[in-house]
N, C-alpha and C positions, 0 to 999 in steps of 0.2 A: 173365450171359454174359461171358466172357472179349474181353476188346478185343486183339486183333494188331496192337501196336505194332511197324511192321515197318519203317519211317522215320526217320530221323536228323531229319531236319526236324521231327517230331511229334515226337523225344525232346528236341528243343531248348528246342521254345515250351515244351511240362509242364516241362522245367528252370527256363527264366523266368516261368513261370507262379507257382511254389513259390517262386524266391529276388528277385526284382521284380515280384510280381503286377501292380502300377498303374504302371511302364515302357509308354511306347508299342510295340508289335506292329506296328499297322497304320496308315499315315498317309492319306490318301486323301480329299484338295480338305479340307472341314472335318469330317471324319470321324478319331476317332483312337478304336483299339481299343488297350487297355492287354493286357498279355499275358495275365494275368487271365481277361479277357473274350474276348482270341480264344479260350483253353483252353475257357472254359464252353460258351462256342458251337458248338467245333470236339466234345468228349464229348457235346454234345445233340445233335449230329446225326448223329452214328457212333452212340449209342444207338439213333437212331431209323432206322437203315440197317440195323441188326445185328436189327431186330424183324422185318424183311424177308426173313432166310435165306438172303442169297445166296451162291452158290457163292465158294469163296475168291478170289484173284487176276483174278477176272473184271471185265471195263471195266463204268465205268459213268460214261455221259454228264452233263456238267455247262453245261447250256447258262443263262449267266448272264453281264448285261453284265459288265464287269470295274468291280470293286468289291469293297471289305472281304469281301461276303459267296461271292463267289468263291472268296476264297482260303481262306474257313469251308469250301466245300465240298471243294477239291483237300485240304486237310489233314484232313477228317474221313473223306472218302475210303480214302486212304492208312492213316488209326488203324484202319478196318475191315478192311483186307487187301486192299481193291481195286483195281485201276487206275482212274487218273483219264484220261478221254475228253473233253478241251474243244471243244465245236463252238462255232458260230454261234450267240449267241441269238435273232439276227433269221433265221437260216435259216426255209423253212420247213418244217413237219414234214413232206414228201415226203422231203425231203433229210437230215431226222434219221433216219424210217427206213429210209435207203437206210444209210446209217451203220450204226446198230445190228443191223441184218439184215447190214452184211458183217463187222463186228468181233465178233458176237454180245454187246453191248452187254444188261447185266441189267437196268437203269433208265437214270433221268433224273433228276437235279439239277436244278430249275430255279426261277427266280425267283415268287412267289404272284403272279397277275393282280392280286389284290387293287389297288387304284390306290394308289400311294407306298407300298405294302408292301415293307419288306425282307427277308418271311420267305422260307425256302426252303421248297420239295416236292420230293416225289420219288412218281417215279410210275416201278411197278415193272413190269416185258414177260419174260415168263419166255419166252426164245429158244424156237427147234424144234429148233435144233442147236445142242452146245455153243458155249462163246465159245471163238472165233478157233479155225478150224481147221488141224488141226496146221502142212499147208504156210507160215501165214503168222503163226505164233507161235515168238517169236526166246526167249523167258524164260519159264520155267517160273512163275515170279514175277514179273509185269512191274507198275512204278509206275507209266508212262505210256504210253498208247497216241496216237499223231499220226494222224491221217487229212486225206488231202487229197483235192483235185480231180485233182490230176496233172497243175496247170497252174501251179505254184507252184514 
């Protein structure tokens, strides 16, 4: 299946990926991902989004503390043609899906329970109504989606 490189960002890291593979990418407390390694991580998990079928440019929530694997997920996002949706990872899920029900929101990015796991999941909610309806979708194409409380 074809990957929608539709990002300047995604086209940067594959640039350093190929001409500095072991260059630091990502620095984060004693965590360092060489650019290398963010590329592998960021095509393993755009693979494993793209096995999922979702609609093109449609959000999809990335609820993850912030950490190297965060930024795996906004950029693998983005390689698949989605918009990235960052909520709260301590939110709770009432609140994700008051989200995902008003953005129409495909999935969820989010951190494995597993205990000191750093893998990702994704767990997929195939909407009732398409994502974002018309009144409140500005890009035909959008990379990011912001949601708030409306107290911010």
């Amino acid at each position: 299946m074809t990957q929608v490189v539709r990002s300047y960002l995604c086209q940067r890291v594959e640039h350093f990926a190929r001409s500095r593979p072991d260059a630091p990418a990502v620095v984060y407390g004693d965590i360092t991902l060489s650019y290398g390694q963010l590329a592998a991580r960021v095509a393993d998990l755009a693979e494993e989004l793209s096995q999922h079928d979702l609609p093109p440019a449609a959000p999809i929530m990335v609820a993850h503390s912030r950490s190297p694997e965060q930024i795996v997920a906004m950029l693998a996002v983005w390689r698949s043609g989605l918009a990235y949706l960052p909520v709260d990872h301590r939110d709770p899920s009432q609140r994700h899906e008051e989200i995902r029900s008003a953005t129409g929101a495909v999935g969820t990015i989010y951190q494995d329970a597993t205990e000191g796991s750093p893998d990702l999941a994704i767990a997929v909610q195939r909407p009732t109504v398409g994502p974002l309806a018309p009144a409140h979708k500005l890009n035909a194409d959008p990379a990011y989606v912001i949601f708030t409380s409306g107290s911010t």
